[in-house]
DSSP file (Angstrom, degrees, kcal/mol; ACC not computed):
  #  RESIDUE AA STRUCTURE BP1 BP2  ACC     N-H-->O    O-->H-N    N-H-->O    O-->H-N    TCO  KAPPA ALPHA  PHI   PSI    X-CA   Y-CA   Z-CA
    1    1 A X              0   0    0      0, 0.0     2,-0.2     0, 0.0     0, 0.0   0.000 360.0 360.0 360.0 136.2  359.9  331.6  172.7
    2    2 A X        -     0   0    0      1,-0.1     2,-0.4    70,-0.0    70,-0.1  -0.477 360.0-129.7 -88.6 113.1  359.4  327.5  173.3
    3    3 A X        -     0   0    0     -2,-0.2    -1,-0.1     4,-0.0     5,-0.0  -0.723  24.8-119.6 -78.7 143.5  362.3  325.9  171.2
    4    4 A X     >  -     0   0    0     -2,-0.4     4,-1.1     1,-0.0    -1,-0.0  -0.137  31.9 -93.7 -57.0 157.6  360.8  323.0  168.8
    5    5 A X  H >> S+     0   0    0      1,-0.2     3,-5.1     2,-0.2     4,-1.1   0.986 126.5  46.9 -41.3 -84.9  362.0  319.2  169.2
    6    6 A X  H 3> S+     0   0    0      1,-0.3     4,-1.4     2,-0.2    -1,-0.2   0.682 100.8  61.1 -73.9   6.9  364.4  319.5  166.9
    7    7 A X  H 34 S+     0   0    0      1,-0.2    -1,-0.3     2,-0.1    -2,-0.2   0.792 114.5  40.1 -65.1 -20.6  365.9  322.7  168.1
    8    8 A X  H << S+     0   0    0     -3,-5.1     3,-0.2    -4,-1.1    -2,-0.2   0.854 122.7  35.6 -95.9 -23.1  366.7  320.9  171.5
    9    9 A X  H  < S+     0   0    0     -4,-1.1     2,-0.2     1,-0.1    -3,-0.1   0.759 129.7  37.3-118.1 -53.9  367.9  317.3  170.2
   10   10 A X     <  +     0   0    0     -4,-1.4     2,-0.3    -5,-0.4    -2,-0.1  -0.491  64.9 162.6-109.5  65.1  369.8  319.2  166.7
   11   11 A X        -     0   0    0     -3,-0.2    42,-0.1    -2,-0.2    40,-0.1  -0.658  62.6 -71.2 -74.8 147.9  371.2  322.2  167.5
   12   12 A X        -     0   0    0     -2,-0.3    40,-0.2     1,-0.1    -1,-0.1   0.053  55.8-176.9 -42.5 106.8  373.7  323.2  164.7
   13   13 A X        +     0   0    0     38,-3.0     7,-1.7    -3,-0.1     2,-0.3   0.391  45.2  94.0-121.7  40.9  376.8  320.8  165.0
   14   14 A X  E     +A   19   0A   0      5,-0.2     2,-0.2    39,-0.1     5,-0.2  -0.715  44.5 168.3-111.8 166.4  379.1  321.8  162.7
   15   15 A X  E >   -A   18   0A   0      3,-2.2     3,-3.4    -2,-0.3    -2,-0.0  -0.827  62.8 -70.8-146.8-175.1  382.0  324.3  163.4
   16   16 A X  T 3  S+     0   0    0      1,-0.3     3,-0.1    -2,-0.2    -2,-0.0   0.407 129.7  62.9 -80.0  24.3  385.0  325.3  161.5
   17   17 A X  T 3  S-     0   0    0      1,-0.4    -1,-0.3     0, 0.0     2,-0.2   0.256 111.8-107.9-106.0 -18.3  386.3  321.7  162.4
   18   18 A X  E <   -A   15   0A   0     -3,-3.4    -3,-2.2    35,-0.0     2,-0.5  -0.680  64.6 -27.2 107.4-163.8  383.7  319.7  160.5
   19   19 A X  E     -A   14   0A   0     -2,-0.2    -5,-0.2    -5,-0.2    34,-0.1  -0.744  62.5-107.4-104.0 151.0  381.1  317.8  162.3
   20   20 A X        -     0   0    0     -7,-1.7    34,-1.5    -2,-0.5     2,-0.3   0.129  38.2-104.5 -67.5-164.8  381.1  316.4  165.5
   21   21 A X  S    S-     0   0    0      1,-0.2    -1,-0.1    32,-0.1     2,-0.1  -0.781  73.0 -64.4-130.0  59.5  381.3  312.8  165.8
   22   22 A X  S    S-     0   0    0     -2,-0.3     2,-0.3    32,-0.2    -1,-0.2  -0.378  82.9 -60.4  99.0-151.7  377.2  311.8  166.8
   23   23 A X        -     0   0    0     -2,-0.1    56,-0.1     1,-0.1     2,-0.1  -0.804  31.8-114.9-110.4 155.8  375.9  313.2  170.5
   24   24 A X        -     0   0    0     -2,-0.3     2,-0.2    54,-0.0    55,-0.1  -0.176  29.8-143.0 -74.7 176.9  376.3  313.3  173.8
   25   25 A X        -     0   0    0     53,-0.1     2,-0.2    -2,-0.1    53,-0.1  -0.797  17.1-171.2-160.1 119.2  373.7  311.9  175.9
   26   26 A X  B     +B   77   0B   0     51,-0.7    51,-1.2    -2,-0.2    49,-0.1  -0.563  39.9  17.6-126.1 130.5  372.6  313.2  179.2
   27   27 A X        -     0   0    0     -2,-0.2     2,-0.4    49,-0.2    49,-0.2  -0.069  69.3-115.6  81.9 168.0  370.3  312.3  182.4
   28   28 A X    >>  -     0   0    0     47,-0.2     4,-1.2     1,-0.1     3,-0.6  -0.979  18.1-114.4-150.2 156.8  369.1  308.9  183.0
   29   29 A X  G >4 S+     0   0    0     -2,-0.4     3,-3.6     1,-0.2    -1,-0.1   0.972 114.3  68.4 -49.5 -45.8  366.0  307.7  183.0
   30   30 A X  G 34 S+     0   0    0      1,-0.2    -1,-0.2    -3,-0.1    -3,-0.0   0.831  92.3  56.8   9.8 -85.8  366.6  307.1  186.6
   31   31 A X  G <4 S+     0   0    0     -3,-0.6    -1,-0.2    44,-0.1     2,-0.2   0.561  79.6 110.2 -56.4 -21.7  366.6  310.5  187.2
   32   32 A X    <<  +     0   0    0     -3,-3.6     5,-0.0    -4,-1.2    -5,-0.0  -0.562  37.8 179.4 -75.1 127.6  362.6  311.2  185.6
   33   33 A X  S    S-     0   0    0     -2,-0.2     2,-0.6     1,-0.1    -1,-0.1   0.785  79.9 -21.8 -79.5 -97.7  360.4  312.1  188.6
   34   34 A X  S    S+     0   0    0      2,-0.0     2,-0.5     0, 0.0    35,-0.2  -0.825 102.0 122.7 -89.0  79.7  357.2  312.6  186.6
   35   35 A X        -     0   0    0     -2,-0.6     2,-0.2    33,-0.1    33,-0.1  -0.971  61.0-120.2-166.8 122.9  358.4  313.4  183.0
   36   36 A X        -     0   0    0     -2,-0.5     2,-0.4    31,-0.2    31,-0.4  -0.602  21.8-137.5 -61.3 132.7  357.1  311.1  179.9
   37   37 A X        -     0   0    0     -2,-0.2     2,-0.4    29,-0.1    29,-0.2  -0.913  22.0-163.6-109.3 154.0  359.8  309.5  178.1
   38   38 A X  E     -C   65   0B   0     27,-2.3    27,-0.6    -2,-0.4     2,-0.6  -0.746   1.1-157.5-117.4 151.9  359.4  309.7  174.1
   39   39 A X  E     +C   64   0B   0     -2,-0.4     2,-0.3    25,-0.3    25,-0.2  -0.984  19.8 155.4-142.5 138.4  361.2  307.6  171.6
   40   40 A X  E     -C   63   0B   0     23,-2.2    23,-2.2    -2,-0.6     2,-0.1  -0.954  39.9 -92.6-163.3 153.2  361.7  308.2  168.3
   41   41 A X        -     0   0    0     -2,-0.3     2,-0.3    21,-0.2    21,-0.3  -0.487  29.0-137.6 -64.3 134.6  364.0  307.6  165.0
   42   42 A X        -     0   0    0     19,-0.4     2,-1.0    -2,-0.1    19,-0.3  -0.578  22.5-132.2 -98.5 131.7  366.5  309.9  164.4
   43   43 A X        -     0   0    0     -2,-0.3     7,-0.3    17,-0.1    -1,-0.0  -0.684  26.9-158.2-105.9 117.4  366.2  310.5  160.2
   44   44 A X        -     0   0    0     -2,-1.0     2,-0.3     5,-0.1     5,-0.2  -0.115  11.4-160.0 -66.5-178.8  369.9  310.2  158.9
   45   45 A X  B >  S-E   48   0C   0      3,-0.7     3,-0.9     4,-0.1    -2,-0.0  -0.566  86.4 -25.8-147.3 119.4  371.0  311.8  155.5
   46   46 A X  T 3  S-     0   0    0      1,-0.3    10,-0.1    -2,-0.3    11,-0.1   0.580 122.6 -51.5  43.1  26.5  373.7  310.1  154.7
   47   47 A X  T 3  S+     0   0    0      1,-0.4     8,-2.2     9,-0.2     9,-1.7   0.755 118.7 104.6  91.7  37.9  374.7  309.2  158.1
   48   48 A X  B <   -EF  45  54C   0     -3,-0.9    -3,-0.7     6,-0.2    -1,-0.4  -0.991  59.8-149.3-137.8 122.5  374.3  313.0  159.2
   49   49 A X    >   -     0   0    0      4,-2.5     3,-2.6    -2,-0.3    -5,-0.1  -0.319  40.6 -61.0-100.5-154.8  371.3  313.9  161.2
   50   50 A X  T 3  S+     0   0    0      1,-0.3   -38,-0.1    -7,-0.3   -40,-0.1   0.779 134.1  34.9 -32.8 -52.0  369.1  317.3  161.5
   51   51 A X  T 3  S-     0   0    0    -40,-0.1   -38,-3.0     2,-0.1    -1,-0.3  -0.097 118.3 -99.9-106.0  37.3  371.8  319.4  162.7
   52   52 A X  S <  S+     0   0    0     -3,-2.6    -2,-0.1     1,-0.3   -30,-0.1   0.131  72.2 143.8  86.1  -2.7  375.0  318.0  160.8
   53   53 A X        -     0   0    0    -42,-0.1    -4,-2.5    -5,-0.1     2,-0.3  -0.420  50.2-125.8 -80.1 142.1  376.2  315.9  163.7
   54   54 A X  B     +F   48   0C   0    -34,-1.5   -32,-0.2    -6,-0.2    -6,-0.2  -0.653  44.0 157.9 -90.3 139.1  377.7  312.5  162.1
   55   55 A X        -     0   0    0     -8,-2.2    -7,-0.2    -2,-0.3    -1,-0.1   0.402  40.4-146.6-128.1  10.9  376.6  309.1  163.3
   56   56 A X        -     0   0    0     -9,-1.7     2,-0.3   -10,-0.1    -1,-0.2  -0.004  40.5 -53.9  73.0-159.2  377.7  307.3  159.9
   57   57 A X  S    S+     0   0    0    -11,-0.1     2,-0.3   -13,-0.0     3,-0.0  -0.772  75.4  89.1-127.0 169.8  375.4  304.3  158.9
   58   58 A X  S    S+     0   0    0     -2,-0.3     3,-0.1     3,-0.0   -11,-0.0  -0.915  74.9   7.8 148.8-177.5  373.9  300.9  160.6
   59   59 A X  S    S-     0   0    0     -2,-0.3    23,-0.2     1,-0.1    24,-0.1   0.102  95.9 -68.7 -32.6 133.7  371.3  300.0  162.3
   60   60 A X        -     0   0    0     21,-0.2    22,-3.3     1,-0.1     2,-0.4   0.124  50.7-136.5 -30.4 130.4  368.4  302.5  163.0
   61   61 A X  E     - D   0  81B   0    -19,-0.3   -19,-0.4    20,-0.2     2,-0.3  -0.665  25.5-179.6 -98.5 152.7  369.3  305.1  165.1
   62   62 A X  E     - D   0  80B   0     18,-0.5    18,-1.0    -2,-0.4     2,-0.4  -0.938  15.2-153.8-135.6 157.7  367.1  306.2  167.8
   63   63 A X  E     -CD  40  79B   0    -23,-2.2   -23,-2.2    -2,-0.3     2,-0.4  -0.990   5.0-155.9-125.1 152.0  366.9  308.9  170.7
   64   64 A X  E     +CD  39  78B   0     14,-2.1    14,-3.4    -2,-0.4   -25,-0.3  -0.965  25.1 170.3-100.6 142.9  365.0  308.9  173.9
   65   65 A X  E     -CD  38  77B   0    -27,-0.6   -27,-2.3    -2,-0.4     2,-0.2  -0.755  18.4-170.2-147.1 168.0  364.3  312.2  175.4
   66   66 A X        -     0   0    0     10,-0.8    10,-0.3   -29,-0.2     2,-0.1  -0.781  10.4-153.1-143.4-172.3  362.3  313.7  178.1
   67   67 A X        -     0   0    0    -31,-0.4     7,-0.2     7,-0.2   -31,-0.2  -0.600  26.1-104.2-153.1 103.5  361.5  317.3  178.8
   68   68 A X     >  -     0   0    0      5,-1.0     4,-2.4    -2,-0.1   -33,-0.1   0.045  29.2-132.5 -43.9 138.7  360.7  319.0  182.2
   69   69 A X  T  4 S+     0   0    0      1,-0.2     4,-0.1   -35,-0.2    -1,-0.1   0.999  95.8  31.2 -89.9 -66.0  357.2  319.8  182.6
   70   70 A X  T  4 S+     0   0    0      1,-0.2    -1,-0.2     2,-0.1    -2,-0.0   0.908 128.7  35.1 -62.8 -41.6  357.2  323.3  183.7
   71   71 A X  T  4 S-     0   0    0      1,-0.1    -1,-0.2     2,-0.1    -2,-0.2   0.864  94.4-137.8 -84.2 -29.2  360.5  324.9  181.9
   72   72 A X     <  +     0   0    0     -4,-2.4    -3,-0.1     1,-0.3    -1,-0.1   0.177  55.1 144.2  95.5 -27.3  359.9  322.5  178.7
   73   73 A X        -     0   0    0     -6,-0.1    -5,-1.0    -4,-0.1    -1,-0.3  -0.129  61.0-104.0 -29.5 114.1  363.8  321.8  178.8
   74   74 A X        +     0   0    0     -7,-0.2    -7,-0.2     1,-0.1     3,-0.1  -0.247  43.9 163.0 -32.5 134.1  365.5  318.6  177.9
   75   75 A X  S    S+     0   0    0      1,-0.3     2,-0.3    -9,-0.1   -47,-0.2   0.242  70.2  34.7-127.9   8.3  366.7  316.9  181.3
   76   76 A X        +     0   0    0    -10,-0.3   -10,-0.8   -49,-0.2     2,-0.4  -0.796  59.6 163.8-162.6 117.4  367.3  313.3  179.7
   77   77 A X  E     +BD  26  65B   0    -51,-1.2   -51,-0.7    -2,-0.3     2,-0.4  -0.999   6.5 178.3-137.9 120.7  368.5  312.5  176.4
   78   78 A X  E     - D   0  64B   0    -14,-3.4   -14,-2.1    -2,-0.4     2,-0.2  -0.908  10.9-159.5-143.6 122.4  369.9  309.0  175.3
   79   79 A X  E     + D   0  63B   0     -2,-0.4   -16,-0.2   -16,-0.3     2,-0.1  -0.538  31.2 156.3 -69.7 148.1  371.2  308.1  171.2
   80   80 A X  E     - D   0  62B   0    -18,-1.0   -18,-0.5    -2,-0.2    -2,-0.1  -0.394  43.6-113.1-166.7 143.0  371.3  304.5  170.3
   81   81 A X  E >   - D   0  61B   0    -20,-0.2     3,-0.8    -2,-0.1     2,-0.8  -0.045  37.1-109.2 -19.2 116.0  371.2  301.9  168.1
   82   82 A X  T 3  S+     0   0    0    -22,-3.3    -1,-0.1     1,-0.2   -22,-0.1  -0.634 107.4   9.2 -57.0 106.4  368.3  299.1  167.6
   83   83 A X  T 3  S+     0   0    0     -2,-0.8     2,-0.4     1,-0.2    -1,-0.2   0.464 110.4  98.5 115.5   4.8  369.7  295.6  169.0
   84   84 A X    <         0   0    0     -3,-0.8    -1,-0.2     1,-0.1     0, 0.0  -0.971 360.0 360.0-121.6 115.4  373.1  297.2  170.5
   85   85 A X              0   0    0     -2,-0.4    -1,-0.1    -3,-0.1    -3,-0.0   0.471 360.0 360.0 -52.1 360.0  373.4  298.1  174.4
């Protein structure tokens, strides 16, 4: 079975520790042979996105992702801010 966007981007990130502190971020664009890169806004509540990880509040958060065309897998995922390097 194909996991959905946000099964790959928010997988569950709380544990019996609380929630993690935002995401890692993986690949580099670099790295995309043929692979589309998407952007899109990550939608907080209350500075906690889909899958509990906290990224507190500020400026619009974003991801970039890609996905490998035949396995459908993330291989590049990058979190950030609008207007921050």
């Amino acid at each position: 079975m194909r996991k959905s966007k946000k099964e790959l981007l928010f997988p569950n990130a709380v544990s019996s520790w609380g929630a993690s502190m935002g995401r890692m971020n993986f690949g580099t664009e670099c790295d995309l042979k043929n692979g589309r890169v998407y952007d899109s806004t990550v939608v907080l509540n209350q500075g906690y996105d889909e899958g509990g990880a906290y990224f507190g509040h500020g400026k619009e958060l974003r991801v970039k992702y890609s996905r490998n065309i035949e396995t459908k897998e993330l291989n590049y995922v990058e979190f950030y801010r609008v207007g921050e390097n």
